[in-house]
C-alpha positions in Angstrom: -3.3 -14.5 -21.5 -3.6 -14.8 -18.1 0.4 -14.6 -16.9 0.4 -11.5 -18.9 -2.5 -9.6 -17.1 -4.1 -8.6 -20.6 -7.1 -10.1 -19.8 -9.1 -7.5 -17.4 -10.6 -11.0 -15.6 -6.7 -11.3 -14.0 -7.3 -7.7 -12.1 -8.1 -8.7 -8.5 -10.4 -5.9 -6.7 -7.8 -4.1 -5.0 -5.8 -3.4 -8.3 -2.7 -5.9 -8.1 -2.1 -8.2 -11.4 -1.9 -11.9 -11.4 1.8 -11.2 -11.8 2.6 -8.9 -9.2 0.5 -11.5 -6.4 2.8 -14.1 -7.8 5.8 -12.7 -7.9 5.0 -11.3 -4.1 3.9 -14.7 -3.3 7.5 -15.7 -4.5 9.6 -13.8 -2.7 7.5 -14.0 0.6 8.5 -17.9 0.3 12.2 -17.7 -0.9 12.6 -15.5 2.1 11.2 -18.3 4.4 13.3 -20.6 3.1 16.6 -18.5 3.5 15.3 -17.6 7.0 14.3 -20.7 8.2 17.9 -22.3 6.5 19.8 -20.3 8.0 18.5 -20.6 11.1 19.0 -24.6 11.1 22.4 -23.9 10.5 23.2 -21.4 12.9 21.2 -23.3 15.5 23.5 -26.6 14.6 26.8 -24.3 14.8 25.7 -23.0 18.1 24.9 -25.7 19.6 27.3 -28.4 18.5 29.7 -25.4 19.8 31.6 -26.8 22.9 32.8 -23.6 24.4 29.5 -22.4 24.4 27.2 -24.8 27.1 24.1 -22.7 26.9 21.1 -24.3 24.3 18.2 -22.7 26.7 19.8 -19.1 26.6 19.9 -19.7 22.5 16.7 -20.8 22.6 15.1 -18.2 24.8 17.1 -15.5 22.9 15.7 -16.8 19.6 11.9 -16.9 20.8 12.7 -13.2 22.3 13.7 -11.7 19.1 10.9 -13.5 17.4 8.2 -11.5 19.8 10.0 -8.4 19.6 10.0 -8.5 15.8 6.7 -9.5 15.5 5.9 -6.3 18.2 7.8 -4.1 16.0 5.9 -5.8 12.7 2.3 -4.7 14.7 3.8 -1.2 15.1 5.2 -0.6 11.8 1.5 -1.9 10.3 -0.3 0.4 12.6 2.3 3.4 11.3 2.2 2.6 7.8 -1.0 0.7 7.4 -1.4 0.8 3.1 2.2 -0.5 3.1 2.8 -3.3 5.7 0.0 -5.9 6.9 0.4 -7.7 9.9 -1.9 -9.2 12.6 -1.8 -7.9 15.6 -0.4 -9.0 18.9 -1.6 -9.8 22.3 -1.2 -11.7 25.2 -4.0 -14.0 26.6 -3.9 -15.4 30.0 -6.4 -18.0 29.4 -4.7 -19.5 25.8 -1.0 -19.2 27.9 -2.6 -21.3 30.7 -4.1 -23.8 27.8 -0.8 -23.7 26.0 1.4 -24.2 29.0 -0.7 -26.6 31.1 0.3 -25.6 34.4 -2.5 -23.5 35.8 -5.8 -25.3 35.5 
């Protein structure tokens, strides 16, 4: 049966069980969702906030956090390489350029 991993056709090479990539799978996604939830409704409470007039500071904060945890998800990969995998991160002046269409 395939959900049960009896069969030795479910073993993927590296060792993990049909069930364990699924259930990894699984919580990789309901962890997106929450994320990306609660971030549309802390966005709309910050910003339909009107004490606080500042939606390009939240938005600058948000995207700073998001390269500093995706810098500190390239070091922790590098550290502990069997246990986290993440790409790696760097900085290209020609794709900025591309991206931001401002130098050509």
């Amino acid at each position: 049966m395939a959900l049960s991993g009896s069969s030795g056709s479910t073993e993927q090479p590296d060792g993990e069980t049909f069930v364990f990539r699924a259930v990894k799978i699984g919580v990789v996604v309901a962890l997106y969702w929450f994320i990306s939830i609660t971030m549309v409704f802390l966005n709309n409470y910050l910003l339909d906030n009107h004490e606080l007039d500042a939606p390009l500071f939240v938005t600058f904060f948000q995207c700073l956090v998001t390269v500093a945890l995706c810098w500190a998800m390239q070091l922790l990969s590098a550290l502990c390489p069997g246990l986290i995998d993440f790409p790696s991160v760097r900085f290209d002046l020609k794709t900025s350029r591309e991206v931001l269409q401002i130098l050509h």
